[in-house]
N, C-alpha and C positions, 0 to 999 in steps of 0.2 A: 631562083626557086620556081618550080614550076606551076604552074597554076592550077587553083584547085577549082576542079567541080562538082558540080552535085545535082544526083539524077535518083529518079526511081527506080531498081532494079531486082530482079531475080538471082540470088547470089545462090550456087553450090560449091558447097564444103563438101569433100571427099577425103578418106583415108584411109591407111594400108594396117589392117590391124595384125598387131603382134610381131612386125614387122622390126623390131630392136632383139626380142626374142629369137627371132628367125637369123639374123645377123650376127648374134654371139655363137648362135652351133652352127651356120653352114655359109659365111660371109659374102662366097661366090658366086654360088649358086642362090643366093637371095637376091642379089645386083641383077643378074639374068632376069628371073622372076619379073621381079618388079619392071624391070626393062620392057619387057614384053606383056605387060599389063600396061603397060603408059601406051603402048604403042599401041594396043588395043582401046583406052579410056581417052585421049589426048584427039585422034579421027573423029570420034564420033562427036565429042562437046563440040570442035567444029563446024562437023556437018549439021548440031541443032543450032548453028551463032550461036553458040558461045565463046566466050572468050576467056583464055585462061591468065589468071593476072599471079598470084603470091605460087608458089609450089616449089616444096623442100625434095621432090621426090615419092615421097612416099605421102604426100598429102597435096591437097591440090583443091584452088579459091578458083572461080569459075561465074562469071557476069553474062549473063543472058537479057535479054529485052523483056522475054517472055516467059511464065510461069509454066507454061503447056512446053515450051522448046524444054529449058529446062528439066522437067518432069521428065518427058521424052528422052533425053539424054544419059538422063541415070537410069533410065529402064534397060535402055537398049545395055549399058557398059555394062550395069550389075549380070544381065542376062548372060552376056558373052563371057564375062569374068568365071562366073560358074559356069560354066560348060568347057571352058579350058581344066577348070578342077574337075572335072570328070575323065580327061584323060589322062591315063596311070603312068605314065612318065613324069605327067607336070610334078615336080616336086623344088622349092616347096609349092605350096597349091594357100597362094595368098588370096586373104578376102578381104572386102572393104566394108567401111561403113559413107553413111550420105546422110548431109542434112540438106533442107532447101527451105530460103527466106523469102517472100517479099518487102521488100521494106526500102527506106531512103539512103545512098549511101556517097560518101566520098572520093572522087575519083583524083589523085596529084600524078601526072605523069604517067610511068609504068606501075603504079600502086592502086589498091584499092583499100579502102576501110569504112567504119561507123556503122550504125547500129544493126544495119542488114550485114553483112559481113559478122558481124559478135556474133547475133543471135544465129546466122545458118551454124556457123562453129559448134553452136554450144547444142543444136540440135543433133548434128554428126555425131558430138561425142558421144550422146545419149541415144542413138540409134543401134537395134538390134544389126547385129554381124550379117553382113549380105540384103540388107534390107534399106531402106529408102524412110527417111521422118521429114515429115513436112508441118511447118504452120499454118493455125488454120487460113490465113490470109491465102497461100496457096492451094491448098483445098478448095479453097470457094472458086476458086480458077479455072481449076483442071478439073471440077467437075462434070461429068459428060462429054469429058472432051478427050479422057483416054482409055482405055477396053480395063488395066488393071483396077481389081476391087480397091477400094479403102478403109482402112479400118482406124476406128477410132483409138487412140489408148489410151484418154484422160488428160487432165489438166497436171504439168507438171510444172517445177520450178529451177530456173535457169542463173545459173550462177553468174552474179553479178549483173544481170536482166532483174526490173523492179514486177513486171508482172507475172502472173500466173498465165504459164502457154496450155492452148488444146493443142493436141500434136497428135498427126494422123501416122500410119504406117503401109506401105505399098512393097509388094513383093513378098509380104509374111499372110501367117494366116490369123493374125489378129489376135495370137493368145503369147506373143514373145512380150516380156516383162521388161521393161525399163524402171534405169535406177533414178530414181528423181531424188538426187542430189539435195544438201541444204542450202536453199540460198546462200550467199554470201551478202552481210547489212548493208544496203546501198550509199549510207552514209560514211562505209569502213572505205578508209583509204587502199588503194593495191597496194599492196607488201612484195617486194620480190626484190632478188639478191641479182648484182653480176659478178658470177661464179670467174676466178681468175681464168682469161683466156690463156689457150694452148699456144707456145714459141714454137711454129712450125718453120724456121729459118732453118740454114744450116748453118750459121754465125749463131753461135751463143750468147755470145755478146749484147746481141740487140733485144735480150731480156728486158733490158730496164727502158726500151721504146714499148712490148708489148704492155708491162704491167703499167708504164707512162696512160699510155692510152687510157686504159679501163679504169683507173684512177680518176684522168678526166672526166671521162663519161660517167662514171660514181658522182662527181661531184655537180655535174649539169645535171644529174636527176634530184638532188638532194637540195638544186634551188627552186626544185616546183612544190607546191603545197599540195597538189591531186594527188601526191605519191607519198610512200613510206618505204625507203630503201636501205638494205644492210651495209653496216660499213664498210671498210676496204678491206680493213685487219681480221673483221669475223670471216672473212669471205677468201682472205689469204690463211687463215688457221684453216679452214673445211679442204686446203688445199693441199698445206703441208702433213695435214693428218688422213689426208687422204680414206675424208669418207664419203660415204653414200651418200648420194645426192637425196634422194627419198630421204633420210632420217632425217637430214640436213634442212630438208624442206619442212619435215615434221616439227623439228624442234624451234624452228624460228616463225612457225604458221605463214609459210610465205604462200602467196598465190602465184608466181610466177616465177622463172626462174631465165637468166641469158645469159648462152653459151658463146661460145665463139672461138675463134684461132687467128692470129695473126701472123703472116709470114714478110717478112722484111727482107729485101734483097736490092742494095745500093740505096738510092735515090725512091724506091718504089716501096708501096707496101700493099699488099692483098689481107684485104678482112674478110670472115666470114661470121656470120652471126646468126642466131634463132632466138626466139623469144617461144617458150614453151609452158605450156599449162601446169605448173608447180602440183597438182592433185592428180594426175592421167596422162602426162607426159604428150600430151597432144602439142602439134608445134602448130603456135599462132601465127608468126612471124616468121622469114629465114630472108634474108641475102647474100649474096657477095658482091663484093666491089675491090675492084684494082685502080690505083692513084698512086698520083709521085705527092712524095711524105707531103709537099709545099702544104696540097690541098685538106692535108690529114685536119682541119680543123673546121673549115667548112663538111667536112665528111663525118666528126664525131656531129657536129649538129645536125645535120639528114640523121641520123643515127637515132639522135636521142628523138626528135620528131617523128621518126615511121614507128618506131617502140610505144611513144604516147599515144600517137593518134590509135592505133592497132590496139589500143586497152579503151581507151577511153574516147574515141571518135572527134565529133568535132571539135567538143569542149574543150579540147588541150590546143586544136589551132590559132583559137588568140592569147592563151597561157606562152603559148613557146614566139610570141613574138615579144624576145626582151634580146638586149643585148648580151654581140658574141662575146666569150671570154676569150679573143686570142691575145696573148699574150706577149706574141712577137710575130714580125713578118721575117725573118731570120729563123731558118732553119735549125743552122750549127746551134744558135740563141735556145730553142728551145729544144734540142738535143743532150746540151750541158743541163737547163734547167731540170729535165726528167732524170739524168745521173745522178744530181743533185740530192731529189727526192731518194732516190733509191737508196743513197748513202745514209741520208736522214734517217730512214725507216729503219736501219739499221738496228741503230740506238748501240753502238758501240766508240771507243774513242779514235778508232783508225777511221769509222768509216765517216764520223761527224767532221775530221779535220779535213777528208776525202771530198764531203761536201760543200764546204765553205770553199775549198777550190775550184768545183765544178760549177759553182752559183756566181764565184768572182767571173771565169771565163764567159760562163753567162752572159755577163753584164757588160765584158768587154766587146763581145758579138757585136750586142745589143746595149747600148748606154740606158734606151729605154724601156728593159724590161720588166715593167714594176714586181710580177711574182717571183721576180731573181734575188729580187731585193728583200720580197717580202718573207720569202721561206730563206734568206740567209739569216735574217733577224730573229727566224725562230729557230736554226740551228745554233744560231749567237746561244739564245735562252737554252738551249739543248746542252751547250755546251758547260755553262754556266752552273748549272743544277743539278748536273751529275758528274760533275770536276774532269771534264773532258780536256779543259784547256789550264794553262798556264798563268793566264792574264788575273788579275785580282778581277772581283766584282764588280765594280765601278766603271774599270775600262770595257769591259764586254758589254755592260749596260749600255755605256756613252753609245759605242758600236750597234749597237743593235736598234736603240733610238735614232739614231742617223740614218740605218739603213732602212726604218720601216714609214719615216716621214719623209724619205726620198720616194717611196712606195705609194705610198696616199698621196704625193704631187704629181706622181707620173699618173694616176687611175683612184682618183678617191672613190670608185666606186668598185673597189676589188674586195670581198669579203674578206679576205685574210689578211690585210692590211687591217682592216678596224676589228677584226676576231683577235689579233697578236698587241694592237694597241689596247683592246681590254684588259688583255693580262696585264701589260706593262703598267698602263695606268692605276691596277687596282694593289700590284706589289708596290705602287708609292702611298697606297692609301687614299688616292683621289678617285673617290664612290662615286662622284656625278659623272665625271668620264669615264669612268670604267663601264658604268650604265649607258653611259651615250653611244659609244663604240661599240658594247656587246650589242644594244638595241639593234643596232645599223648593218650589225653582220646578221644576225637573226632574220631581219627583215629581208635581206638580200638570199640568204640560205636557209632555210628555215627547218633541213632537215639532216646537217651535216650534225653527228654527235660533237665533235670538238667545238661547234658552236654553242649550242645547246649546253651544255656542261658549265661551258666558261660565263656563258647569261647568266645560269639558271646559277653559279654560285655566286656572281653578282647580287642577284637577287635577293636570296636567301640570308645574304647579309646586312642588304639595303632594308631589311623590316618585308619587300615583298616575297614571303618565304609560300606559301599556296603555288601561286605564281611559279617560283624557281623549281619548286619541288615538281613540279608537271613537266618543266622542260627535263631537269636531271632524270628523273624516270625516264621518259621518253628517251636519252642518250644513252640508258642503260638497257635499255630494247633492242633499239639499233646497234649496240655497238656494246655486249656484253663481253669481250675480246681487245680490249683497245691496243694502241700501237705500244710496243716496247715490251719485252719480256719482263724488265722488271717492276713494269707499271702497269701489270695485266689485269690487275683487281681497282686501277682508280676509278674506275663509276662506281664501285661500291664505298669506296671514301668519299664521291661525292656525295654520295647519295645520305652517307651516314653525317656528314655535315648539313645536307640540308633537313635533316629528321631532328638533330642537335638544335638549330633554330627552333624547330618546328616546337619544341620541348615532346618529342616523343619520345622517348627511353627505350619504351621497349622493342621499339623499330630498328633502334639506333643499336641493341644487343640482340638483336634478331639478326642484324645485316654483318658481324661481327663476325658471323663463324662464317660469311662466306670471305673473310679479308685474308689474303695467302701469305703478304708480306705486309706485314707492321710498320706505322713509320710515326713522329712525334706526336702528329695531327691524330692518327688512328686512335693511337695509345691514348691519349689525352679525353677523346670525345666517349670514348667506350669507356675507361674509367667512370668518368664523371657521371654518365647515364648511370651505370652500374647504381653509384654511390644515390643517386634522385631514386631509384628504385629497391634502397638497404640491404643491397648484396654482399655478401662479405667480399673482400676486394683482392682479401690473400689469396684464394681460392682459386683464382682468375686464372686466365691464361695469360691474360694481359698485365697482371700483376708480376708474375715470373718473369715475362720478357722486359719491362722495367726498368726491374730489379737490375736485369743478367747485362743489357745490350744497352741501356741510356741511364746507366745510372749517374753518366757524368753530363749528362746535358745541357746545355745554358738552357734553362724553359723560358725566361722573361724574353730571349732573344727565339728558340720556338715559338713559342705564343704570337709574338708580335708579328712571325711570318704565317700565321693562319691571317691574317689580312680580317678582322673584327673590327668592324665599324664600332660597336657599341664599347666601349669601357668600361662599362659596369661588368658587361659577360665576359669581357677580356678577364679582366682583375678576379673574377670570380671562378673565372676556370683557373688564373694562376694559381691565384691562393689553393686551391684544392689538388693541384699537380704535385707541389712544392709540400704538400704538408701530409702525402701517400706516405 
């Protein structure tokens, strides 16, 4: 890891506005453009020292010593930028915007971040087209020290910046309007999604290494508490329905959003990534890196660290010093492990048998690779609960108990080893480990939905229903989409389970018309609410289906598999099932 420093600096933010615009109607001849604008803008930061650190292209991070170099720099580029749009050829005839920071910043290697860095950005963004915004820290700098006027534009507010900026403007005539954005609460955690990346292979094949990947790195963001991240499943649904990013963004209120492509060729694999402003499409972050696959693990973690540090600056540098999750030093090892996954997600019975082979090969790679053991134990439960396999209950049970306490010997400190022993332990009825294990995964991930859910109905059952009901909402935010087609609505079963505790009814028939597929548990808890709040019950919807699809039920052997601590509410939802 490279060492980090930290210096006082002059940071400019630059960008090429409309530039995504320009690249949908004339792609070629936009490259050009911009080419010849770099080569115009890229000299000059030079010749003021500077130095250019982050840039996608079309946007460009820029460390100077000096507030006046700086300044100087954007005058002179702006100036020449426009004057190339004056002549009648240049087409398209690209313009920029500029912010410029003083402030403290973090230097790791070829990177830069932290607060000077946020704030130039967030000035850029808010800068009049072809014009120059400055803070007043820099103001007070380049006062008398350069011939252009300055004009004041007021105090505005900077998204996800706690204070209120005065912000000067240079190159305008002092009456261009800026949009002063709403803060965003400094207390609100970043929300943002990673959009499935692009399989830019010519092997097709090696799909289930890209989606491997971004899975991972899904799951290293979802063990920090600074963030709030969309799940896998919602973010592979925005893919196969292929929609608008913008809606996408709207409908989930994300602040940020990361793109990227992966291309896989042998032993090697090239990433490229951005990290982009989810409300203005402004790109914060971009890299690329080329690596043989070995290193692919040390490379999601540089990954997940330049993405934190680049939102949240220094504060995430001692957050992200926890341990790595590799999984295996064996390559082949975690090559079956990721086909594994991919079969799983399936949720179909060729692909669950497809897995439990991929997860054995796994393990023969690798004898030690506890997440081979750990996801074959919940493909065992996969298998098991949606009659995938042949085996009675008992033997898949034994099986999958073997393989997830082989799991916790090889890394007791793997989340999905104690997130899959809560379940097990709480379908035998034992509440105090079921708690102990959900606790221990929560604590470890604190932002994964399958974690969250399986706590929070621990919870909810254990008497701490508040409690539970906060995490299940919360798994319903994240992860309104879950894995499986035909278990696309269980946040809302959990949810109506933990509202059933709660004794709220009418939450619990509020969350009823969002359930797509009915199943005993549904049936049962909607009912009953129904009946605490004197609805007529024939009426129902849920009364027709019943009638129509479970009129032959065992309920005492239902019942007993909602996993109810209490006996009193067990017996008294039977009795009320039984007597519909």
């Amino acid at each position: 890891m490279s060492e980090v420093k930290r210096k006082l600096a002059t940071i400019l933010a630059a960008d090429c506005v409309g530039f995504s615009k320009h690249m949908e109607s004339q792609e070629e001849k936009t490259l050009i453009s911009l080419k010849e604008c770099r080569e115009i803008i890229d000299p000059i930061i030079s010749k003021f020292a500077g130095r250019i650190f982050h840039t996608a292209g079309d946007s460009i991070i820029a460390e100077f010593d000096s507030p006046v170099g700086a300044t100087k720099a954007a005058i002179n580029f702006q100036n020449s930028i426009k004057n190339r749009n004056l002549v009648e050829e240049t087409n398209p005839k690209l313009s920029w915007r500029v912010g410029i920071h003083l402030d403290d910043i973090i230097i790791e290697g070829d990177n830069i971040y932290g607060n000077g860095v946020n704030i130039a950005a967030r000035l850029e963004s808010q800068s009049p087209v072809g014009e120059i915004l400055i803070s007043e820290v820099v103001k007070q700098q380049i006062h008398n020290k350069i011939d252009e006027t300055i004009h004041a534009l007021g105090k505005i507010e900077l998204k996800n910046i706690s204070n209120d900026f005065e912000v000067f403007s240079l190159l305008g005539d002092g009456k261009s309007k800026i949009k002063n954005t709403a803060k965003i609460n400094i207390n609100k955690k970043p929300k943002f999604a990673i959009l499935p990346f692009a399989n830019t292979s010519k092997d097709e094949d090696s799909g289930f290494l890209v989606d491997g990947i971004v899975e991972d790195l899904i799951t290293e963001f979802s063990m920090m508490r600074e963030f709030e991240i969309i799940s896998r499943q919602t973010t592979v649904n925005f893919k196969d329905e292929n929609q608008d990013i913008r809606e996408f963004s709207k409908k989930f209120d994300l602040d940020f959003i990361v793109t990227g492509g992966i291309r896989a060729s042998g032993k090697r694999v090239r990433i490229s990534i951005e990290l982009s402003d989810a409300k203005d499409d402004n790109i914060i972050w971009s890299n690329k890196y080329d690596r043989v696959l070995e290193d692919i693990f040390d490379l999601q973690d540089e990954i997940v660290r330049k993405i934190s540090i680049a939102l949240l600056g220094e504060i995430e540098i001692s957050s992200l010093q926890r341990s790595k999750r590799k999984p295996t030093e064996n390559i082949s090892s975690y090559e079956y492990l990721l086909r594994g996954k991919e079969n799983h997600h399936k949720f179909t019975k060729e692909a669950c048998q497809e897995a439990l082979k991929n997860f054995d090969k796994a393990i023969e790679a690798d004898v030690n690779n506890a997440q081979a053991y750990a996801w074959k134990c919940c493909t065992l439960g996969q298998a098991m609960f949606r009659g995938f396999s042949d085996q009675n209950a008992e033997e898949i049970f034994a099986e999958a108990k073997q393989n997830i306490d082989k799991a916790l010997e090889l890394n007791e400190n793997d989340f999905e080893c104690h997130r899959m022993l809560s379940a097990v332990y709480l379908s035998n009825h034992d509440y105090v480990l079921a708690e102990d294990h959900g606790r221990k995964a929560f604590n470890m991930v604190p932002n994964d939905p399958r974690v969250l859910s399986g706590y929070g109905e621990v919870l909810v059952r254990t008497g701490k229903v508040d409690e539970g009901l906060e995490l299940l909402n919360k798994a319903y935010e994240l992860d309104p989409i879950p894995q499986g087609q035909s278990s696309s609505d269980n946040r809302v079963k959990d949810l109506i389970l933990g509202y059933f505790f709660a004794e709220d009814y009418n939450k619990v028939v509020e969350l009823s018309f969002d359930v797509r597929v009915m199943d005993p548990r549904a049936i049962a808890l909607i009912l009953y609410s129904r009946s605490k709040l004197k609805q007529d019950l024939q009426i129902s919807n849920e009364y027709k289906i019943l009638k129509k699809e479970f009129a032959d039920t065992d309920w005492p052997q239902a019942v007993d598999r909602f996993h109810i601590q209490s006996e009193d509410i067990k017996k008294s939802l039977l009795d009320f099932i039984e007597s519909v």
